[in-house]
GUKOL-309589 format. One line per field, with one value per residue: x, y, z of N, C-alpha, C in turn; residue number from 0. Coordinates in steps of 0.05 Angstrom, whole numbers. Example, Ala and Ser with C-alpha at 12.3 -4.5 7.8 and 13.67 -1.06 7.14 Angstrom:
<recs>
neast <- (264; 257)
nnorth <- (-114; -45)
nup <- (156; 142)
caeast <- (246; 273)
canorth <- (-90; -21)
caup <- (156; 143)
ceast <- (264; 258)
cnorth <- (-66; 1)
cup <- (156; 157)
i <- (0; 1)
</recs>
This chain:
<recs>
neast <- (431; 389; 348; 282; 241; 198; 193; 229; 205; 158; 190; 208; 151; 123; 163; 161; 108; 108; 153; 115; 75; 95; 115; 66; 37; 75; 74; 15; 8; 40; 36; -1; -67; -55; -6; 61; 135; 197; 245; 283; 297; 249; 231; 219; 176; 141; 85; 23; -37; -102; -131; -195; -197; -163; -106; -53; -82; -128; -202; -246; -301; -354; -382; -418; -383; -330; -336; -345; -286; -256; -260; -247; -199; -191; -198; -169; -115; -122; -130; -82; -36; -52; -34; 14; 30; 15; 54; 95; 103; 128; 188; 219; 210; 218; 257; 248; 196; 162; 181; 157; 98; 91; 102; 68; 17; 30; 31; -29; -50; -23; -50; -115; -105; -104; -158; -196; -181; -159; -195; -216; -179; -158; -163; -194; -160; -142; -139; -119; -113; -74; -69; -95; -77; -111; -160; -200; -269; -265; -254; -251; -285; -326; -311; -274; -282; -240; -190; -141; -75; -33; 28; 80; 106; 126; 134; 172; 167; 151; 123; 100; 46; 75; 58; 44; 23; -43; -109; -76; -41; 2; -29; -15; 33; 49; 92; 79; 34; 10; 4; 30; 37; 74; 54; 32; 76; 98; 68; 69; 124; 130; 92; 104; 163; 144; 132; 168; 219; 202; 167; 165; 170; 107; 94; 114; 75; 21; 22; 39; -17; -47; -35)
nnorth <- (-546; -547; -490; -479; -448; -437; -431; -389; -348; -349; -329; -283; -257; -252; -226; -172; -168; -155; -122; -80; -77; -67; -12; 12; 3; 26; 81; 82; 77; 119; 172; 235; 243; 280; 291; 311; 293; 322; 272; 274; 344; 387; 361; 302; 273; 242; 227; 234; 199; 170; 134; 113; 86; 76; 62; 106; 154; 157; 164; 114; 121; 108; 52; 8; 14; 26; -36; -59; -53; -76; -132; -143; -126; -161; -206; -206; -217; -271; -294; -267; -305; -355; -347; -346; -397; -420; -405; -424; -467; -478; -488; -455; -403; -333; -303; -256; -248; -272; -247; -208; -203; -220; -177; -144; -168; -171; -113; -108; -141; -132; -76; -105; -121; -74; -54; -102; -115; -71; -28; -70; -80; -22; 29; 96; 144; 208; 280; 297; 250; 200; 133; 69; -3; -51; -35; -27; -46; -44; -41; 21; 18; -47; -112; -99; -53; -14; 37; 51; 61; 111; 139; 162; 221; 264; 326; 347; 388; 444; 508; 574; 603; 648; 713; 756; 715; 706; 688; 638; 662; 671; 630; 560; 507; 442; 389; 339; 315; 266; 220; 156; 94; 40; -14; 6; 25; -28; -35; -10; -1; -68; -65; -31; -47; -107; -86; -61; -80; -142; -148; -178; -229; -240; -220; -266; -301; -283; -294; -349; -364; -347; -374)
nup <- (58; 9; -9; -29; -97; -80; -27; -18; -45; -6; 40; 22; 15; 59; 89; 65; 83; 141; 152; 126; 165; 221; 206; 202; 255; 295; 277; 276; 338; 363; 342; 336; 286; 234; 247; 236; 223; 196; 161; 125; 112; 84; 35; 50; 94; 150; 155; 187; 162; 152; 115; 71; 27; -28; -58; -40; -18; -53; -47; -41; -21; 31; 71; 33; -10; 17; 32; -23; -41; -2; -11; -64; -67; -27; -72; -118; -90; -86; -139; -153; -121; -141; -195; -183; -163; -210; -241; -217; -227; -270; -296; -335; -318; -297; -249; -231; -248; -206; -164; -175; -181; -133; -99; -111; -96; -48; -29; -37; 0; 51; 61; 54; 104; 143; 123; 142; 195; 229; 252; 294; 316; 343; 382; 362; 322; 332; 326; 365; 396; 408; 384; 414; 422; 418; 450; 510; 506; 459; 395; 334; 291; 254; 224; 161; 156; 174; 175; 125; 137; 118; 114; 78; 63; 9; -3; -57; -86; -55; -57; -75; -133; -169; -153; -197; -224; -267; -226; -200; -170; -111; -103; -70; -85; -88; -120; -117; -77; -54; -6; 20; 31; 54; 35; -9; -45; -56; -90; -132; -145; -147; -201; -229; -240; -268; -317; -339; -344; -351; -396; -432; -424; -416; -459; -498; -474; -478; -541; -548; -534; -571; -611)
caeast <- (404; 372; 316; 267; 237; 171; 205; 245; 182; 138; 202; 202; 129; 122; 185; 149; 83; 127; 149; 93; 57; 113; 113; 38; 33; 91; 56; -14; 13; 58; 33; -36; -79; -39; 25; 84; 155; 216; 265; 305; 292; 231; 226; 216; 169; 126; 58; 4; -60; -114; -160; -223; -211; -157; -84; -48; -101; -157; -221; -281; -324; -354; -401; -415; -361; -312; -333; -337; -262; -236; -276; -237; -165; -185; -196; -147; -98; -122; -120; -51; -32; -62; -27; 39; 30; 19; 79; 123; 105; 136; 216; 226; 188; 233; 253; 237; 165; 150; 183; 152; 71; 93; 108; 43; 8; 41; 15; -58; -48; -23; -82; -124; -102; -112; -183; -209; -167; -153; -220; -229; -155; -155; -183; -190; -131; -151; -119; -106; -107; -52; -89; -86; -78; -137; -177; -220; -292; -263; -243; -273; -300; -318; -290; -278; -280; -222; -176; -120; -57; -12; 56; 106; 99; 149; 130; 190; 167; 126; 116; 66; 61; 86; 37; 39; 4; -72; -127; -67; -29; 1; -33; -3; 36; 58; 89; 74; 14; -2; 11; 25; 45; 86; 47; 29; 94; 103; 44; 76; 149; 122; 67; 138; 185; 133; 121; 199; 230; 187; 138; 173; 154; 73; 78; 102; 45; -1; 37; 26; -51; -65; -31)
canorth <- (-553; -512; -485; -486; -425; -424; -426; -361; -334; -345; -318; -251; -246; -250; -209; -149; -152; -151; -95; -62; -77; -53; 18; 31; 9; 41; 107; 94; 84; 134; 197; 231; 242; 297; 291; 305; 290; 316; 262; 288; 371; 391; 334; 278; 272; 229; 246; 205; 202; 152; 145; 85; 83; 63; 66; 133; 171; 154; 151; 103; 123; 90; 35; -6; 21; 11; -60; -69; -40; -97; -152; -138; -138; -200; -227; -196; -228; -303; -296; -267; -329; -378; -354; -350; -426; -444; -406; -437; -504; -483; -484; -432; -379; -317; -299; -231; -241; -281; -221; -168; -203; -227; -156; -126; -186; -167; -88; -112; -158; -100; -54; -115; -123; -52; -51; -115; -115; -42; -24; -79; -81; 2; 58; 119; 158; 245; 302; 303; 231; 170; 106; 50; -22; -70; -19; -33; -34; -52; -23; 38; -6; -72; -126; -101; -23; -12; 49; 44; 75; 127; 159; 172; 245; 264; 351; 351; 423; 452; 531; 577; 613; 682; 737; 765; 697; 722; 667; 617; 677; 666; 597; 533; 493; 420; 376; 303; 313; 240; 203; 134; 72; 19; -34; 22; 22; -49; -49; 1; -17; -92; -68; -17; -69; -117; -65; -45; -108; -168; -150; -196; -260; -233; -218; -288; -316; -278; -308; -380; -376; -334; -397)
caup <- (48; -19; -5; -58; -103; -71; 3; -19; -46; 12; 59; 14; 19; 90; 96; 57; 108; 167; 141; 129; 192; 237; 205; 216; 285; 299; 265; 286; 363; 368; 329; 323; 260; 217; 256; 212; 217; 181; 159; 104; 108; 75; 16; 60; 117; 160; 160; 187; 160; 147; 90; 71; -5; -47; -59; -48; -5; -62; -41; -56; -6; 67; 70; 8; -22; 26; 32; -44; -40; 5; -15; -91; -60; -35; -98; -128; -78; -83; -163; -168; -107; -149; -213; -172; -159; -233; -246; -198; -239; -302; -288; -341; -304; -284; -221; -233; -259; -191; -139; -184; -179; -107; -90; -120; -78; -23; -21; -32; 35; 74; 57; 70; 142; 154; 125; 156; 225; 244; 273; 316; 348; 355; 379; 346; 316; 324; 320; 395; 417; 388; 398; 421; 419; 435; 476; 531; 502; 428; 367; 333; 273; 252; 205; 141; 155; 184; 158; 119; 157; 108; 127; 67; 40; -10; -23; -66; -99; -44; -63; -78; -154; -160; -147; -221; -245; -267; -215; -199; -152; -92; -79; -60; -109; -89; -139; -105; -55; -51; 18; 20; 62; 52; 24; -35; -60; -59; -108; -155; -153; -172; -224; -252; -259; -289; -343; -355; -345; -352; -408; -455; -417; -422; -490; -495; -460; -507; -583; -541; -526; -600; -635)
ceast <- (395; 355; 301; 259; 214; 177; 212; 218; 170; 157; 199; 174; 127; 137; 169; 123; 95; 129; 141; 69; 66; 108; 94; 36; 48; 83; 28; -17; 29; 55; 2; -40; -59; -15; 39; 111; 171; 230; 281; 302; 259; 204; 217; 200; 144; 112; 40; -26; -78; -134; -173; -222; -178; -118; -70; -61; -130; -174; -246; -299; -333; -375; -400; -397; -340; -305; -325; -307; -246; -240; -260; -210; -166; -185; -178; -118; -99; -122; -88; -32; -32; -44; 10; 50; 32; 40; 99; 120; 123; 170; 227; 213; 215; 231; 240; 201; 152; 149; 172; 116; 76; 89; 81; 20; 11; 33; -13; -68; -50; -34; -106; -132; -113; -149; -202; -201; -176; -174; -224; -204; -144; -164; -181; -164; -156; -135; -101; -97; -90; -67; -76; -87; -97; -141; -187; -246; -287; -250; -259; -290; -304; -306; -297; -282; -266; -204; -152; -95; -39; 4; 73; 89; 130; 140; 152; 193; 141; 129; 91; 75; 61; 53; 27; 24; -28; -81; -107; -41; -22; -9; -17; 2; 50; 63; 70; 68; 7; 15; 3; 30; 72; 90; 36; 52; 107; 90; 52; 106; 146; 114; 98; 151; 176; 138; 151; 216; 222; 164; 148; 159; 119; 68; 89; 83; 21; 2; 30; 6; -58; -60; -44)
cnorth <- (-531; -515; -472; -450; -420; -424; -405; -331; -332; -326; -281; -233; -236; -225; -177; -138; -150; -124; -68; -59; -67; -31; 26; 26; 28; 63; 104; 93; 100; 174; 201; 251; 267; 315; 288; 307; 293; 296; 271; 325; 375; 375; 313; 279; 246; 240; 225; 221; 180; 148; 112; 82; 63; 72; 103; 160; 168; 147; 137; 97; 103; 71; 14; -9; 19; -18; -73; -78; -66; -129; -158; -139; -160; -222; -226; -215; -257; -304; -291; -292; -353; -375; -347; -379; -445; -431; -422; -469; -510; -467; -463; -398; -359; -311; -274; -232; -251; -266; -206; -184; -207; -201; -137; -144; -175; -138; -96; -122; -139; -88; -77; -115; -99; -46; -73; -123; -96; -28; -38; -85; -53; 17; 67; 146; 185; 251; 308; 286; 207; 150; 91; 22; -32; -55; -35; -27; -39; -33; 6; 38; -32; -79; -117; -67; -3; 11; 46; 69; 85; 154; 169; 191; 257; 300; 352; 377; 426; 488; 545; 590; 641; 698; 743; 747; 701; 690; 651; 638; 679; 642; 575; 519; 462; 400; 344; 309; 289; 237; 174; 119; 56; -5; -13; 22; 1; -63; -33; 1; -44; -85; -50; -37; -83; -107; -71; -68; -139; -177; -165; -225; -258; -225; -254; -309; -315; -286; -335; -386; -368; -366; -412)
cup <- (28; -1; -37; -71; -86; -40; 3; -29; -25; 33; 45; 19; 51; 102; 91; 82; 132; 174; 143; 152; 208; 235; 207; 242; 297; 299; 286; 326; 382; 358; 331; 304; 254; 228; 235; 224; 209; 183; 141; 95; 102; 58; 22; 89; 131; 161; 152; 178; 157; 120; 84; 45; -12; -42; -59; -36; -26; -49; -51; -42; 17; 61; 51; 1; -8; 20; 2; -46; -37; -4; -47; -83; -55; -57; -116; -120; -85; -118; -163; -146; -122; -181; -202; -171; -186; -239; -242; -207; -261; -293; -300; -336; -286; -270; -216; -237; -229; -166; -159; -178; -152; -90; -93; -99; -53; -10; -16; -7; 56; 79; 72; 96; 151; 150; 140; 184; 242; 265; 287; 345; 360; 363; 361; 341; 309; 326; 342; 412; 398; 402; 404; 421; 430; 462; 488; 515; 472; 412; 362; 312; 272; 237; 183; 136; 172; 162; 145; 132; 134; 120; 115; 52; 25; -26; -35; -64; -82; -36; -62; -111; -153; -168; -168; -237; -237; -245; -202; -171; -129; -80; -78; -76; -95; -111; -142; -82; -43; -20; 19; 43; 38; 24; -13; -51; -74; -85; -138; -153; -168; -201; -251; -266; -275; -308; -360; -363; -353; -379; -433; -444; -412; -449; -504; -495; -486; -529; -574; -544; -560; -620; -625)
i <- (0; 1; 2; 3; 4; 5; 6; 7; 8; 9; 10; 11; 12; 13; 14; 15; 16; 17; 18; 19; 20; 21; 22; 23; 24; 25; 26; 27; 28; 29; 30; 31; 32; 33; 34; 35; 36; 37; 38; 39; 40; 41; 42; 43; 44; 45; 46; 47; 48; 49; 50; 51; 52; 53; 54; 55; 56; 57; 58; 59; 60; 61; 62; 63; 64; 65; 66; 67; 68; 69; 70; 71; 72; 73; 74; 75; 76; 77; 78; 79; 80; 81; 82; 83; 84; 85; 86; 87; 88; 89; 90; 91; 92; 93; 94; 95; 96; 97; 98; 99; 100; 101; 102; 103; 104; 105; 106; 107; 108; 109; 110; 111; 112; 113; 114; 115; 116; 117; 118; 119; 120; 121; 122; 123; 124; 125; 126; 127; 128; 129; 130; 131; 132; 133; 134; 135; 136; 137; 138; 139; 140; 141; 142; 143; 144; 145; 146; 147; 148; 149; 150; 151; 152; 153; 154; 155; 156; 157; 158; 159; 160; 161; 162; 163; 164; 165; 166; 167; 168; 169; 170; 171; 172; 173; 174; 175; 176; 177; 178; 179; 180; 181; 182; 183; 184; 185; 186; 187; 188; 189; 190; 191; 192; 193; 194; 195; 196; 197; 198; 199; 200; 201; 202; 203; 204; 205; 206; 207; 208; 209; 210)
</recs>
């Protein structure tokens, strides 16, 4: 039996939040708040944290701004959905262009879940306690302000600079401080390859609509 393109699409999608749902519970029931992990020596570690903003540990602040936050992935999501669908109409549509927006889709989702879920099916993740699944008594937010769960740190170059440099002496140098997840990479691996690989069939698009 084939199976069709948008069957293999929806199985990749799915496949990605799986994924990415596994490794935070996993994390956020197993570790607490600024637990770290070596896996590969120094370079590579697990390290949980949480943060209410944006891709990468960005923040855009609690309240409003949270909500704005998620309320914009969602839209985000059901546009690039909807222009997945008129793709998948037009037979010469590369496979590549449909896993690389699928995949950027597919981070925004992930984050999603964690902002409008996470608070109402966990406790509270501290420094001293690993939470837990659908507490007794509830979550430790409602819908929609829920944290997002980050674990991959990558200090490649983590030093300090030599003594003899004037103001900059002796302090802390990291090359790649950022802490992500999962579903963050999924959003910049897609949005990459788009760029490197794909930006011929969007400049396309654009010579079509100008004529």
């Amino acid at each position: 039996m084939k199976i069709s393109k948008g069957t293999r699409l929806t199985i990749f999608v799915v496949a990605l939040l799986v994924i990415d749902q596994v490794i935070k519970i996993l994390v956020k029931t197993n570790m607490t708040l600024g637990e770290s992990i070596p896996v590969f020596g120094n370079w590579f570690r697990i390290h949980f944290i949480e943060n209410v903003g944006m891709a990468f540990g960005m923040s855009f602040g609690t309240g409003i701004g949270k909500l704005l936050l998620t309320l914009f992935r969602i839209a985000l999501s059901v546009a690039i959905i909807l222009y997945i669908r008129k793709l998948l109409k037009k037979p010469d549509t590369p496979n590549g262009v449909l896993y690389g927006l699928a995949a950027i889709m597919c981070g925004a989702l992930g984050n999603i879940i964690d902002s409008m879920f996470y608070g109402l099916i966990f406790s509270e993740s501290t420094f001293s306690q690993v939470a837990t699944m659908f507490p007794e008594g509830g979550g430790y937010a409602g819908l929609f302000f829920g944290k997002v769960v980050d674990m991959f740190y990558f200090p490649i170059i983590d030093t300090t600079f030599p003594d003899w440099m004037p103001l900059i002496g002796g302090k802390p140098f990291r090359f790649f401080e950022a802490i992500f997840n999962f579903a963050d990479s999924c959003i910049t691996v897609g949005a990459i390859y788009l760029i490197i690989f794909q930006w011929r069939f969007f400049s396309k698009g654009e010579a079509k609509e100008k004529k």
